[in-house]
N, C-alpha and C positions, 0 to 999 in steps of 0.2 A: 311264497305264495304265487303262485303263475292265476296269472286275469287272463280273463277273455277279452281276445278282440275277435269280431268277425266282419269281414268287410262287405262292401256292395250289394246290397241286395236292391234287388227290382222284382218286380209284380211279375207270376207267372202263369200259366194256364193249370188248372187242376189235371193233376198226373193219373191220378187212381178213380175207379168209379164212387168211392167214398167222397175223395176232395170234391167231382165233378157235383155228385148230389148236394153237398153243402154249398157250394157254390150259386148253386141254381134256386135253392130252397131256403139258406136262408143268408145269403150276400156274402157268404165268406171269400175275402180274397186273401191269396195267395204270395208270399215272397220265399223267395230264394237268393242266397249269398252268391258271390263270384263262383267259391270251390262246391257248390251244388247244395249247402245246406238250407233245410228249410228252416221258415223265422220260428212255428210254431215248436217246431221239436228243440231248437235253440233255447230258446226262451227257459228253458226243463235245467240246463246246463250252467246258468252265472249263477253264483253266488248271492243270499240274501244279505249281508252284511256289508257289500259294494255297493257306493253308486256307479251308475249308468247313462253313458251318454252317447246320443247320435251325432255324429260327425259328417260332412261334407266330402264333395270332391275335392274341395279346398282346404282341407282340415277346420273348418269353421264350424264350431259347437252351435246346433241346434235345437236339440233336446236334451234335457235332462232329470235323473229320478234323483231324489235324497233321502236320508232318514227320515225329514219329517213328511216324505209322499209315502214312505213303507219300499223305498227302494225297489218298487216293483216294476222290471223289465217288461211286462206285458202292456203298461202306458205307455211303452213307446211305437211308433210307426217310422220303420226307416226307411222308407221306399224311398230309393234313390240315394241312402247311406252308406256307410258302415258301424256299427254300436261296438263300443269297448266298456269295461268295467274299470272302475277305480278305487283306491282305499278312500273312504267317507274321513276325507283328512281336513282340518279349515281350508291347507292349501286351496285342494281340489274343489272346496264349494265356493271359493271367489268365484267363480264361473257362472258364465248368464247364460240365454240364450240368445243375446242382442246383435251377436255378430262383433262383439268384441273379444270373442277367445276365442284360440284351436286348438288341436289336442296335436300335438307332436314329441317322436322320439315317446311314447308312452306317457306324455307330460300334459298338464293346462296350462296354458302359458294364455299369457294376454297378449292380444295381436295386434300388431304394429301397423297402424293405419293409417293413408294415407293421405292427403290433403283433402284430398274430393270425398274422399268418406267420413272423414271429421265433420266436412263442412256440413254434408249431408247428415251425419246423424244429429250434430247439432240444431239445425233447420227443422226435422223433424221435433224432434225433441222443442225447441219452440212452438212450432204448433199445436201440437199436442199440449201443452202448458197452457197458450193462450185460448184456446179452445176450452177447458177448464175454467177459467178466467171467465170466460163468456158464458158460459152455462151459470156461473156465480152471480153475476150482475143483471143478468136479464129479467132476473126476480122484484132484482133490488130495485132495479131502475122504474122496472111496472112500479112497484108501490110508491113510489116517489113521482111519478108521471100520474098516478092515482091519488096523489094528494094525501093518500094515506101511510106512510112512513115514519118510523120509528125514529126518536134521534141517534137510534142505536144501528139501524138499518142503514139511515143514512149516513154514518160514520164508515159503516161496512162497504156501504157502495163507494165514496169516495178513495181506500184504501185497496178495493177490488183494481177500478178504473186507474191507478195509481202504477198497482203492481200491472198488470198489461202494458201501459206506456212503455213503464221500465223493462219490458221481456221485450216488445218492440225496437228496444236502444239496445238492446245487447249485440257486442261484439261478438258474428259467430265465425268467423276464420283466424282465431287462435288458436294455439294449441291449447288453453284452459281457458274454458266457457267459465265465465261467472256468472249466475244466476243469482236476481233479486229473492230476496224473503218470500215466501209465499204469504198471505193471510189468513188467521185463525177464521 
């Protein structure tokens, strides 16, 4: 079974006076691949039983369809990609769009990242957690600042406040982040 890949495309000016009127009327924009294809008439050509994924100049996976999206190539926008298809394999659905896989050699492979990228996605990844955390307790803490507080509330708050601390103490320049428990 031969996949599609097609590579590069970027945003083009409407070529026909058809593309130009939809354009103008009602915001259709335009791509085309490196070798002259366009996205729209592409889209007609992959396979429904493949996922699909946009890839990088770096080979770094940033979009993707699966069975449970309906595999459908028209959710994707690659301006400034290239899109390949793949067998709907478990291999191939490890794959995120977090900037931790790239598609090479026809493959998913998980990509081998670097100090500074650990560190950072780690970093992120904590904020985002404790930011959660925060949006948890700010309830809890009102009712309790309110006098009015559950003993159940205030259990919640103190194991909220708990886990933050502990996302606060995490070690994040190793190579395995260990993350505290989150709270029900």
């Amino acid at each position: 079974m031969k996949l599609l890949t097609i590579k590069n495309f970027e945003k083009v000016h409407p070529s026909t006076p058809e593309q130009l009127s939809l354009s103008e009327e009602c915001g259709v924009i335009y791509l085309q691949s490196a070798d002259g294809q366009d996205w729209y008439e592409c889209q007609k050509r992959f396979r429904q039983d493949t996922m699909k994924l946009c890839f990088d100049a770096n080979n770094v996976i940033r979009m993707i369809t699966r069975a449970e999206t309906g595999n459908d190539v028209s959710s994707l926008w690659p301006e400034g990609m290239s899109v390949t298809e793949l067998k709907d394999t478990p291999q191939n659905r490890r794959a995120d769009i977090t900037g931790g896989w790239i598609y090479v050699d026809e493959k998913v492979v998980e990509r081998e990242l670097s100090d500074t990228d650990r560190l950072e996605r780690a970093t992120d990844q904590q904020r985002k957690l404790i930011k959660i955390a925060a949006e948890k307790i700010a309830p809890l803490q009102d009712a309790l600042d309110l006098e009015i507080a559950t003993e159940e509330e205030t259990q919640r708050l103190k194991e909220w406040k708990r886990y933050r601390v502990m996302l606060s103490r995490v070690e994040l320049n190793t190579d395995a982040v260990i993350w505290p428990e989150q709270p029900v």
